[in-house]
C-alpha positions as a Markdown table, in Angstrom:
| # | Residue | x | y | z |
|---|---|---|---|---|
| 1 | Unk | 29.1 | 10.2 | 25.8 |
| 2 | Unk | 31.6 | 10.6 | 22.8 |
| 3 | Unk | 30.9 | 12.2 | 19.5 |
| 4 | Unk | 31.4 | 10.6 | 16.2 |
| 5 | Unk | 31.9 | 12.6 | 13.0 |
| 6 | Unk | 30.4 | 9.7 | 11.2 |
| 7 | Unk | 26.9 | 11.4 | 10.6 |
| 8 | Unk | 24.0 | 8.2 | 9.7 |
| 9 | Unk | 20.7 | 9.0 | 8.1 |
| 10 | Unk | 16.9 | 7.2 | 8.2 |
| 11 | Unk | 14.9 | 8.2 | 5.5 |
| 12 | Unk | 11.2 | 7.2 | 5.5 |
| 13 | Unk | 8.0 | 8.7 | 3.9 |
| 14 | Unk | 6.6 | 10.1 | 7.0 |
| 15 | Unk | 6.0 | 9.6 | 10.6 |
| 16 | Unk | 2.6 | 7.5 | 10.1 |
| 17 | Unk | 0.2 | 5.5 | 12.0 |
| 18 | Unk | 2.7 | 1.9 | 11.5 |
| 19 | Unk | 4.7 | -0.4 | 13.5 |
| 20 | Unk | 8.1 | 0.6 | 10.4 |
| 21 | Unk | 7.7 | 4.3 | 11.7 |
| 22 | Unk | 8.4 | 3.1 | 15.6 |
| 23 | Unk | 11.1 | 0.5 | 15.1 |
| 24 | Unk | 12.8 | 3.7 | 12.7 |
| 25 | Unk | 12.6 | 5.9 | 15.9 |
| 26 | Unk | 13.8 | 2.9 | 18.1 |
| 27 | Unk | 16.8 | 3.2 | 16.1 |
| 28 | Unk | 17.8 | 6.7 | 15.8 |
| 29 | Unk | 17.0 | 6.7 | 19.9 |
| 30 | Unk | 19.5 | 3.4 | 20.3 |
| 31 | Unk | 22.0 | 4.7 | 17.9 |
| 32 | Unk | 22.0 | 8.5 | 18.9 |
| 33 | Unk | 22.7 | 7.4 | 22.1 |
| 34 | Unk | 25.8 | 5.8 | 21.2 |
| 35 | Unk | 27.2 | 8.7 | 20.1 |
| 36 | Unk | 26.5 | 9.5 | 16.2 |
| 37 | Unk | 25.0 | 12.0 | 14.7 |
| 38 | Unk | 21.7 | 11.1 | 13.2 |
| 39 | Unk | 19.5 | 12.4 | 10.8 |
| 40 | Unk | 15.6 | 11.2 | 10.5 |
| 41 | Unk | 14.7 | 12.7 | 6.7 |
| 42 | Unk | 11.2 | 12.5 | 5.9 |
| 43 | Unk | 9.6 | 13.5 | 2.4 |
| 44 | Unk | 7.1 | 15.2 | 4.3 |
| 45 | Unk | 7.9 | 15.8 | 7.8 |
| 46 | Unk | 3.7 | 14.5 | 9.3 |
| 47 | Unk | 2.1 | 11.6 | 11.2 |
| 48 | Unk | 1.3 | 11.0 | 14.4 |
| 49 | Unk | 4.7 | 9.8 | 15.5 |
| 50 | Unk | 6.2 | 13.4 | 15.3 |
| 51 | Unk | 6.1 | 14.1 | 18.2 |
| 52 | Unk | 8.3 | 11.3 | 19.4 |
| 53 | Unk | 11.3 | 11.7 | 17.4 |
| 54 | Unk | 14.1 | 11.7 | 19.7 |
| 55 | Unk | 15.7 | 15.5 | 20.9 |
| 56 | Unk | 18.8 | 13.6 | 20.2 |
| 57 | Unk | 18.0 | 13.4 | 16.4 |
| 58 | Unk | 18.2 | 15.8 | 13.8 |
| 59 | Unk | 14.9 | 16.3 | 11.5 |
| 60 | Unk | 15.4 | 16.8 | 8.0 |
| 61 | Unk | 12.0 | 18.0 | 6.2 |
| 62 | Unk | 12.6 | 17.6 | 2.2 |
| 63 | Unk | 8.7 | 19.2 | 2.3 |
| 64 | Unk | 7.7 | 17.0 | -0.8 |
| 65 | Unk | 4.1 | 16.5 | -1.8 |
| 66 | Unk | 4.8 | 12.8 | -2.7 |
| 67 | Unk | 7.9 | 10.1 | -1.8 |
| 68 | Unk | 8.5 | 10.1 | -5.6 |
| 69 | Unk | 8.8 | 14.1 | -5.7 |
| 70 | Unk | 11.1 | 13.6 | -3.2 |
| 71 | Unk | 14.2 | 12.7 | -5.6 |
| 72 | Unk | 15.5 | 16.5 | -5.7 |
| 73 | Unk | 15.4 | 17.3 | -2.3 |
| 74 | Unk | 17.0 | 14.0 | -1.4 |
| 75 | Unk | 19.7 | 14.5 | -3.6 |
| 76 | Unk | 20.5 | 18.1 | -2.4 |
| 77 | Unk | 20.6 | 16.7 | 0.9 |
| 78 | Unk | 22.7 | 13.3 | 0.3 |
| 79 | Unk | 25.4 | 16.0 | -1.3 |
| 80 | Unk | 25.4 | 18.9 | 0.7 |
| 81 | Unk | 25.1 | 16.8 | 4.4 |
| 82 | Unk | 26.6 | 14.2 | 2.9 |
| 83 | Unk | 26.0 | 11.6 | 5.5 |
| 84 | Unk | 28.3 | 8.3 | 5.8 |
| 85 | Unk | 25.4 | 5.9 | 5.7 |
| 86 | Unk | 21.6 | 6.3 | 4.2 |
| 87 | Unk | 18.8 | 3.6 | 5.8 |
| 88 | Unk | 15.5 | 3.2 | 4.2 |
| 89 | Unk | 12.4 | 1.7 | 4.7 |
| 90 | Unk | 9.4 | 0.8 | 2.9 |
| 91 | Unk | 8.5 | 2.4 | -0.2 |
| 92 | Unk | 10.8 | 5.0 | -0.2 |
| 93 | Unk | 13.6 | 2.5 | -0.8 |
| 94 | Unk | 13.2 | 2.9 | -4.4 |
| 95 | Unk | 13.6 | 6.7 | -4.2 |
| 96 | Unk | 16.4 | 6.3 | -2.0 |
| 97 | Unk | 18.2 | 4.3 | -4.5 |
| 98 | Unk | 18.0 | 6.9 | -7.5 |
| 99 | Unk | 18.6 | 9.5 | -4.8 |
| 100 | Unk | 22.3 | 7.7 | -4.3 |
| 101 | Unk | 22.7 | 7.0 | -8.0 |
| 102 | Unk | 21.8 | 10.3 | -8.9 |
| 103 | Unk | 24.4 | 12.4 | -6.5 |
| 104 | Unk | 27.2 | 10.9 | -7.5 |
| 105 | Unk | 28.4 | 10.5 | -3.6 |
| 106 | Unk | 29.8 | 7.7 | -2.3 |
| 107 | Unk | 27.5 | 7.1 | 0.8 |
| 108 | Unk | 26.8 | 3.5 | 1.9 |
| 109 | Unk | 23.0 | 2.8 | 0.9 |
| 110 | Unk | 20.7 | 0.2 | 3.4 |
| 111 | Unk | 17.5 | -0.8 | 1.8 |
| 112 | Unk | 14.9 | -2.2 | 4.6 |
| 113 | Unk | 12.1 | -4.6 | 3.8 |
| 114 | Unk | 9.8 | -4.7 | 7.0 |
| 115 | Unk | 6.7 | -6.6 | 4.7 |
| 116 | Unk | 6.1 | -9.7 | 2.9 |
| 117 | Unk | 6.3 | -8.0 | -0.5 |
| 118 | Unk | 3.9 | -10.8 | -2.2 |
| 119 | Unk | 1.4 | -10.0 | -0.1 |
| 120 | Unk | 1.2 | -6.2 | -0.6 |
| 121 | Unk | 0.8 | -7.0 | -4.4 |
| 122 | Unk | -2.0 | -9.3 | -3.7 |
| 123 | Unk | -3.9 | -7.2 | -1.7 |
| 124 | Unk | -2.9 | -3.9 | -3.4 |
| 125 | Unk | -4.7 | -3.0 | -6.4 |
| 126 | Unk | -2.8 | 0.3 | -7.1 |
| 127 | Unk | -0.7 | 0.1 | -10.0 |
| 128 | Unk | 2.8 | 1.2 | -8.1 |
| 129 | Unk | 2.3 | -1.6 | -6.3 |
| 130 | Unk | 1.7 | -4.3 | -8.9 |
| 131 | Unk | 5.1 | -2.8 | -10.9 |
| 132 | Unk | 7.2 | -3.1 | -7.2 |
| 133 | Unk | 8.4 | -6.5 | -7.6 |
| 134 | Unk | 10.2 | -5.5 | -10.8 |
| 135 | Unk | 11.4 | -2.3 | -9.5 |
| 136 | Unk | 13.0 | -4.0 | -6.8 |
| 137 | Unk | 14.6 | -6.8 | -8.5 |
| 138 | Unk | 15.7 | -3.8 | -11.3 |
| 139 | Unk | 17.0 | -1.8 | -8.5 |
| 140 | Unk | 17.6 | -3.4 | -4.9 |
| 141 | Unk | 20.9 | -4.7 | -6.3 |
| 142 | Unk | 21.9 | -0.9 | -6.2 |
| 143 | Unk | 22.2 | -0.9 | -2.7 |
| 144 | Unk | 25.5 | -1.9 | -0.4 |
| 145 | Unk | 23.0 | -3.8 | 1.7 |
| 146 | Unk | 19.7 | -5.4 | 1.9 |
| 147 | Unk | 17.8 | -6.3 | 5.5 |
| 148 | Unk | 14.7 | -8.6 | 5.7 |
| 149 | Unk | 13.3 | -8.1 | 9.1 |
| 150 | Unk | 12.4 | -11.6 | 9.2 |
| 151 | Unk | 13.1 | -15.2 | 7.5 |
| 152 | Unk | 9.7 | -15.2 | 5.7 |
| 153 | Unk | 10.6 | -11.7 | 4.6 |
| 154 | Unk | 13.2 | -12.6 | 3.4 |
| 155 | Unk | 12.1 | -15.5 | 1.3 |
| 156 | Unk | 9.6 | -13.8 | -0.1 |
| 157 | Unk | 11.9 | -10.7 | -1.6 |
| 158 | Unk | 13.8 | -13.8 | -3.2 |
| 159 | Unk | 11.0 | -15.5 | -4.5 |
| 160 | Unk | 9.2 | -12.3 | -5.7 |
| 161 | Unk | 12.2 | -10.0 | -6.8 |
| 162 | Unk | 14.3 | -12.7 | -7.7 |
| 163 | Unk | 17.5 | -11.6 | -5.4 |
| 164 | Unk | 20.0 | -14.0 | -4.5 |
| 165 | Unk | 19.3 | -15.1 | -1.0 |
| 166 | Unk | 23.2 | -14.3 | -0.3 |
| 167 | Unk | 22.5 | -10.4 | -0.6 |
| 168 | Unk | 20.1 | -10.2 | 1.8 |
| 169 | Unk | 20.4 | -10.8 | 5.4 |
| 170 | Unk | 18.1 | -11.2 | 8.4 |
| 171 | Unk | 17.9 | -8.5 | 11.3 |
| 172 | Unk | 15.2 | -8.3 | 13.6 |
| 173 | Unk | 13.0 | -5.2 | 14.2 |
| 174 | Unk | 14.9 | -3.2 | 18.1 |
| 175 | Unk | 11.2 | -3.5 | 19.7 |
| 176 | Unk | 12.1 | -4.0 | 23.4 |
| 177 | Unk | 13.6 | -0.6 | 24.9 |
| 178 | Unk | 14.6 | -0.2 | 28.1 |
| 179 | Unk | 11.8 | 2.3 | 28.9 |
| 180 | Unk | 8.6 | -0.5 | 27.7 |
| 181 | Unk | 8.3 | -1.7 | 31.1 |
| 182 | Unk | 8.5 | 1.5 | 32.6 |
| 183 | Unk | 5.6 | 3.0 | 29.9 |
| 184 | Unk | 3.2 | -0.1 | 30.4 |
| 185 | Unk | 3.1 | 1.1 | 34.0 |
| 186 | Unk | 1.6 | 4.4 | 33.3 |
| 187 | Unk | -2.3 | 4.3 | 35.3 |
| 188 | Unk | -5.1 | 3.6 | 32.6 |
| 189 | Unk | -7.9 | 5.6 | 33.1 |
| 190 | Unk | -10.3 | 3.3 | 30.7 |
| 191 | Unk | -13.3 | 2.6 | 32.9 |
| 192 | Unk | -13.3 | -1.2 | 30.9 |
| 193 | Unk | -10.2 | -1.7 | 33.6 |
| 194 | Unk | -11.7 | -1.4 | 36.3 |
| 195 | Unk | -12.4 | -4.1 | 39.0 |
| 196 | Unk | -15.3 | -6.3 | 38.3 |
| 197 | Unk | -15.1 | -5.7 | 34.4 |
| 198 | Unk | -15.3 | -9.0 | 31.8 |
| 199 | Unk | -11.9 | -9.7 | 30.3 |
| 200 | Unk | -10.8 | -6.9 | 27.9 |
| 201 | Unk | -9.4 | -8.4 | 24.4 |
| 202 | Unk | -6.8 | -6.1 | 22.9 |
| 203 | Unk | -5.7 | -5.6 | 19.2 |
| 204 | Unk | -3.3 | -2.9 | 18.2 |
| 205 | Unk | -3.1 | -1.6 | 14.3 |
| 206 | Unk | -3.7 | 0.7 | 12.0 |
| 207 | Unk | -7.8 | 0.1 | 10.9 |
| 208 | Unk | -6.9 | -1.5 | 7.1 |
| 209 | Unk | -7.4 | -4.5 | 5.3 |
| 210 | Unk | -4.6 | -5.9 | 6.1 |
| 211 | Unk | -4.6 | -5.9 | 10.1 |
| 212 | Unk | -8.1 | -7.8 | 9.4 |
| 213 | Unk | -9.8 | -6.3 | 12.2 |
| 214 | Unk | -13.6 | -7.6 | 10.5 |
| 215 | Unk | -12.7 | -10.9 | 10.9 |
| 216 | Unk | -11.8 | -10.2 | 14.7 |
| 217 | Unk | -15.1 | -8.2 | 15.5 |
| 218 | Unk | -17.1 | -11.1 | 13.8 |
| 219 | Unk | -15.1 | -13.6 | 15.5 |
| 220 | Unk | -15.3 | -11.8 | 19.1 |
| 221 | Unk | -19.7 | -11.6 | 18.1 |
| 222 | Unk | -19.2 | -15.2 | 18.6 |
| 223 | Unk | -17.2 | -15.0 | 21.7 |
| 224 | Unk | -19.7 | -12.8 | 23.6 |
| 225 | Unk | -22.8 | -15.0 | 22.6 |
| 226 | Unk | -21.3 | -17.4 | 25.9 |
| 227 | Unk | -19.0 | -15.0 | 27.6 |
| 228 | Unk | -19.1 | -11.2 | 28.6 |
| 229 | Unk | -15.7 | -10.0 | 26.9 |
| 230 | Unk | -15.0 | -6.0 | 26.0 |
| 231 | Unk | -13.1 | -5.8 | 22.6 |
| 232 | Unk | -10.5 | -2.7 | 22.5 |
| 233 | Unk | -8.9 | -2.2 | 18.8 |
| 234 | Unk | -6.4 | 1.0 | 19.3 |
| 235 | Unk | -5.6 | 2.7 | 15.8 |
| 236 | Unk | -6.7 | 4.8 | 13.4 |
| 237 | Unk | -6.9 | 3.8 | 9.6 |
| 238 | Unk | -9.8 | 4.1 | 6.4 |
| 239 | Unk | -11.7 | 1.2 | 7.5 |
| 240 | Unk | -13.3 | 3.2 | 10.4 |
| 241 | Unk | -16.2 | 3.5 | 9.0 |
| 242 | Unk | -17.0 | 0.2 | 7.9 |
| 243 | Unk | -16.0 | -1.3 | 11.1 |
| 244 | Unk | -18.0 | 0.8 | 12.8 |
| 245 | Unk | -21.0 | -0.4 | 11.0 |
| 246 | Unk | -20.0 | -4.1 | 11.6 |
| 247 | Unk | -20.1 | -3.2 | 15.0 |
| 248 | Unk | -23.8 | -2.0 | 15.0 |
| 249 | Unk | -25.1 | -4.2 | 12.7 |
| 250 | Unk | -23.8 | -7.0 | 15.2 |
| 251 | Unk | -25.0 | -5.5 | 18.5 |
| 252 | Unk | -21.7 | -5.3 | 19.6 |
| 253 | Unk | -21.4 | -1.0 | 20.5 |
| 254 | Unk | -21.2 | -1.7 | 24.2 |
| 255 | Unk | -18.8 | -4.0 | 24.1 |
| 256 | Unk | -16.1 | -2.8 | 21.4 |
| 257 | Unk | -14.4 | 0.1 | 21.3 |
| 258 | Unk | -12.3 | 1.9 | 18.5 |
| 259 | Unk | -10.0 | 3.9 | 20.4 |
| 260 | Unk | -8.2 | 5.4 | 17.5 |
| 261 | Unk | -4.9 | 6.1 | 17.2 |
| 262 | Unk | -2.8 | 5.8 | 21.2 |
| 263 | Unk | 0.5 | 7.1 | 21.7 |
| 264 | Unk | 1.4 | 4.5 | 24.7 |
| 265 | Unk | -0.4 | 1.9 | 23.8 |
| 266 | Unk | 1.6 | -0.3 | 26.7 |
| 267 | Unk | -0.7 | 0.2 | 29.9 |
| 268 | Unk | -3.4 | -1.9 | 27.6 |
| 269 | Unk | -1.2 | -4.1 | 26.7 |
| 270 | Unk | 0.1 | -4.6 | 30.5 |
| 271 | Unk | -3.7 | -4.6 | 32.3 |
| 272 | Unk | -5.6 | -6.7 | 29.1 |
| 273 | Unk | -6.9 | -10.1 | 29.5 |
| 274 | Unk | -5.3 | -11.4 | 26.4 |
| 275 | Unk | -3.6 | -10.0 | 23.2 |
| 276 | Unk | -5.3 | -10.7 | 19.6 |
| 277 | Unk | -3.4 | -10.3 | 16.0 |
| 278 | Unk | -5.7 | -11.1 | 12.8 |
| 279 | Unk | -3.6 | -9.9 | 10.3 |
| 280 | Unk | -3.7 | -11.2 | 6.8 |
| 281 | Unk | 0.1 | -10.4 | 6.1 |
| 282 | Unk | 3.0 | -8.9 | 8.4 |
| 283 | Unk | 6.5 | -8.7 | 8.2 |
| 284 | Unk | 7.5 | -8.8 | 11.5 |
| 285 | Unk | 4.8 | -7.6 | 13.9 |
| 286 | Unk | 6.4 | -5.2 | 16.4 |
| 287 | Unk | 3.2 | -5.0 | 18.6 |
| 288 | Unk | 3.2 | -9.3 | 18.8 |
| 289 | Unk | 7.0 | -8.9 | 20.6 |
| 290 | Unk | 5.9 | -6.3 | 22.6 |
| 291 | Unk | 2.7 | -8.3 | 24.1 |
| 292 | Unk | 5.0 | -11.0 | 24.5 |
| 293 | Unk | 7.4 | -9.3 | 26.7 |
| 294 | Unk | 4.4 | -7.8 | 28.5 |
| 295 | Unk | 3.4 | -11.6 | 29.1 |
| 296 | Unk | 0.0 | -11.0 | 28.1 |
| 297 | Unk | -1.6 | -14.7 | 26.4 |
| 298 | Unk | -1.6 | -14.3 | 22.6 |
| 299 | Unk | -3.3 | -15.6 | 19.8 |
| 300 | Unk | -2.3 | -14.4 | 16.1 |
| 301 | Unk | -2.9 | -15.8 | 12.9 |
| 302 | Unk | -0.3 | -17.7 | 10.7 |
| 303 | Unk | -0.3 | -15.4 | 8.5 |
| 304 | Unk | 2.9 | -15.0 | 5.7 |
| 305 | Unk | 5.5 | -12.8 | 8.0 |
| 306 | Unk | 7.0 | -12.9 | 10.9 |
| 307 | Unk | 4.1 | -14.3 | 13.6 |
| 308 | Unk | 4.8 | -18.2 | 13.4 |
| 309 | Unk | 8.4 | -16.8 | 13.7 |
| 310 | Unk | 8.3 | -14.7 | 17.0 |
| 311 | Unk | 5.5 | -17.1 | 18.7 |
| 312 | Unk | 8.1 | -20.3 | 17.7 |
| 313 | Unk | 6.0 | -22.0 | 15.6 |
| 314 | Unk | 3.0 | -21.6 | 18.6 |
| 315 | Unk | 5.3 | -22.2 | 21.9 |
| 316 | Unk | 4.8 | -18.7 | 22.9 |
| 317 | Unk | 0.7 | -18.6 | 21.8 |
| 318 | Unk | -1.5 | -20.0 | 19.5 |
| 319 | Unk | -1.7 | -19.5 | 16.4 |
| 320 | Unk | -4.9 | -20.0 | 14.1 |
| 321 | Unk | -5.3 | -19.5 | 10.2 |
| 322 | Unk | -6.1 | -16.2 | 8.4 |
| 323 | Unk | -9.6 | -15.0 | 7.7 |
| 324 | Unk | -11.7 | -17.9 | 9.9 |
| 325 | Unk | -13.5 | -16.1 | 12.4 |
| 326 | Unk | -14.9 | -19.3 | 14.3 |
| 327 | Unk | -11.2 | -20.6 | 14.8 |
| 328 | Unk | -10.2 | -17.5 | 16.0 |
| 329 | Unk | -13.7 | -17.4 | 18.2 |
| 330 | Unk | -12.5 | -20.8 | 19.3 |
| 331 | Unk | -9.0 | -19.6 | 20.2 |
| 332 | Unk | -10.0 | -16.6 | 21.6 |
| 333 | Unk | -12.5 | -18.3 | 24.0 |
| 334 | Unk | -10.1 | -20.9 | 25.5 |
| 335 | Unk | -7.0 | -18.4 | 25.4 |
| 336 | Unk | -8.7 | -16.3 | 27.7 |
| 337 | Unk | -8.3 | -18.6 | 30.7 |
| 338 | Unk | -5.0 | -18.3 | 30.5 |
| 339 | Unk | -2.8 | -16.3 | 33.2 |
| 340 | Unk | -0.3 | -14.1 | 32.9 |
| 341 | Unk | 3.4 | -15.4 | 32.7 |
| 342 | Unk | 6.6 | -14.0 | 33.0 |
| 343 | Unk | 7.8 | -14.4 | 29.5 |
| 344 | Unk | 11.3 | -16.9 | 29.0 |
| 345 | Unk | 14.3 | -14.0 | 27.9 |
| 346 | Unk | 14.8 | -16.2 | 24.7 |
| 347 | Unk | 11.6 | -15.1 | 23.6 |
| 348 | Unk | 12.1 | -11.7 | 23.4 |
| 349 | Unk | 15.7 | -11.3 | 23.5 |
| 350 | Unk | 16.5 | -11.0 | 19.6 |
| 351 | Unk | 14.4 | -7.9 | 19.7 |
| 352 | Unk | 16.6 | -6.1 | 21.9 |
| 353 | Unk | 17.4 | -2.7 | 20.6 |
| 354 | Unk | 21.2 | -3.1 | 22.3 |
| 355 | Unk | 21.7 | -5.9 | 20.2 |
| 356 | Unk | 20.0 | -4.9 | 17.2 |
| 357 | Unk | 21.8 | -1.1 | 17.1 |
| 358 | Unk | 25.4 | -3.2 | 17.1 |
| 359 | Unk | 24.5 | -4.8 | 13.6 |
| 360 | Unk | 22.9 | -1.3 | 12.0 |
| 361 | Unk | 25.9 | 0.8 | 13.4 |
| 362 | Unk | 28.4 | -2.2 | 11.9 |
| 363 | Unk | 26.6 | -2.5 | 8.6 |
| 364 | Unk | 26.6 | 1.7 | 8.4 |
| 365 | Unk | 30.1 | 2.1 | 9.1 |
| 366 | Unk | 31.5 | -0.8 | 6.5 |
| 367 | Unk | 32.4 | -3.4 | 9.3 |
| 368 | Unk | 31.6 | -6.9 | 9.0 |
């Protein structure tokens, strides 16, 4: 493998609980691989996804109690490393702009959206996120490029932050790697798996509002009132709690389990009956392409993102609206009849991380 001296950086908050935080490592594997040197700087170098970052990849810790605090040690690092490209994601986009601006060095800057920016607002009552719209239609022009992880994404930025469709350009998430297949053949050990068992209905996400995991335990309490079905949600997240008391107050504790937060969460997704995505909002929904590679039946909700997107408009699996848990009941019910297929290559082949690591590597280095 050769060496390049052209050094490329990720910068990110952390290494949390979130489907941004694997596609980031995806790519840092896929381009590391190729031959550059890559950094992955975190503000605060924590999450659950440490332990996966890549021996290939350098880890830069700027140890800072917040993303915002982060601006010093950023800068610092931008002019004493000085790598040739900086790639950001999520909130810390913002920080990685004044980072650049502040420095004074001439390092290309790649701003990521991976969420439907609209929705955050609406669903967010914290004021940092009611002011992002304007901070990134003061400040996303700052940068040398702008990604959209998907064509609702991108929309969105241009209807909420008011930047010209022409400066931003659509690259899918790298989700299929070549070692998924071998990882969703690891043994499962979950005695739910076991000959004999009901159907198991999966779900895969962090335990927030957003993922909507209430309306798919209230949904599935219809299900089992005609069908014996096991509900398995893995993730961790601050709704714990309350979902854990939906559960109870439904009668459903036998039959659902909160597995918290699972490193390879492919053996469930390979052995599962049939593959469930509430969410309210996504951007583009790593865990859907990964189910669909897996062939696993789907349903998901149309919510604003990338789901109606990856599923071709309900070609690859149904798709039901957000927040009705009888439709989704409904769907859940008749979906899990379905068999397993081997999924057509078109439908997960624009999430190949060969293809994908081509257009990052391109963009980083100045080549159209």
């Amino acid at each position: 493998m050769k060496t390049s001296k052209e050094r490329l950086a990720f910068f990110l908050p952390g290494l949390y609980e979130g489907g941004t935080e694997r596609i980031v490592l995806n790519l840092t594997k896929g381009i590391s691989e190729r031959g550059y040197p890559v950094d992955l700087v975190l503000a605060r170098a924590e999450g659950p996804y440490m332990a996966q970052i890549p021996d290939t990849v350098r880890l830069i810790d700027l140890k800072a109690p917040r993303v915002l605090g982060s601006v010093p040690a950023l800068v610092k690092y931008l002019k004493c490393d000085r790598p040739t490209a900086l790639i950001s994601a999520m909130y810390a986009n913002v920080v990685a702009l004044w980072a650049r601006r502040l420095c004074g060095v001439p390092q290309r800057l790649i701003i990521t959206e991976h969420n439907t920016l609209s929705s955050v607002v609406i669903n967010k009552a914290d004021l940092r996120w009611q002011m992002y719209p304007k901070m990134a239609r003061w400040f996303y022009l700052w940068a040398d490029n702008i990604i959209a992880v998907s064509n609702d994404v991108k929309d969105d930025l241009t209807r909420i932050a008011k930047i010209p469709p022409d400066l931003i350009q659509v690259i899918y998430n790298p989700i299929i790697t070549r070692d998924l297949q071998d990882k969703s053949e690891t043994p499962l050990e979950h005695p739910w798996f076991k000959e004999g068992e009901p159907p198991v209905v999966l779900a895969v996400g962090r335990l927030t509002d957003q993922k909507a995991f209430d309306v798919l335990i209230r949904a599935f309490s219809l299900v089992r009132r005609n069908h014996p079905a096991h509900l398995l949600i893995l993730g961790e997240g601050e709704n714990r709690p309350a979902l854990q008391s939906l559960i109870y107050l439904l009668g459903l504790d036998l039959d659902v389990d909160l597995m918290g937060f699972v490193q390879n969460p492919y053996p469930y997704m390979a052995h599962a009956s049939l593959f469930v995505l509430p969410s309210r909002w996504e951007g583009l929904p790593t865990v859907l392409v990964e189910a669909l590679y897996l062939g696993i039946p789907i349903v998901a909700t149309d919510c604003p993102g990338g789901s109606r997107e990856i599923l071709k408009g309900g070609q690859f699996g149904r798709l039901v609206p957000v927040d009705e848990p009888l439709i989704l009941a409904e769907a859940i019910t008749g979906s899990m009849k379905n068999q397993r297929v081997c999924p057509p290559k078109e439908s997960w082949q624009p999430y190949n991380l060969d293809f994908i690591v081509d257009r990052y590597v391109n963009l980083s280095l100045g080549v159209s």
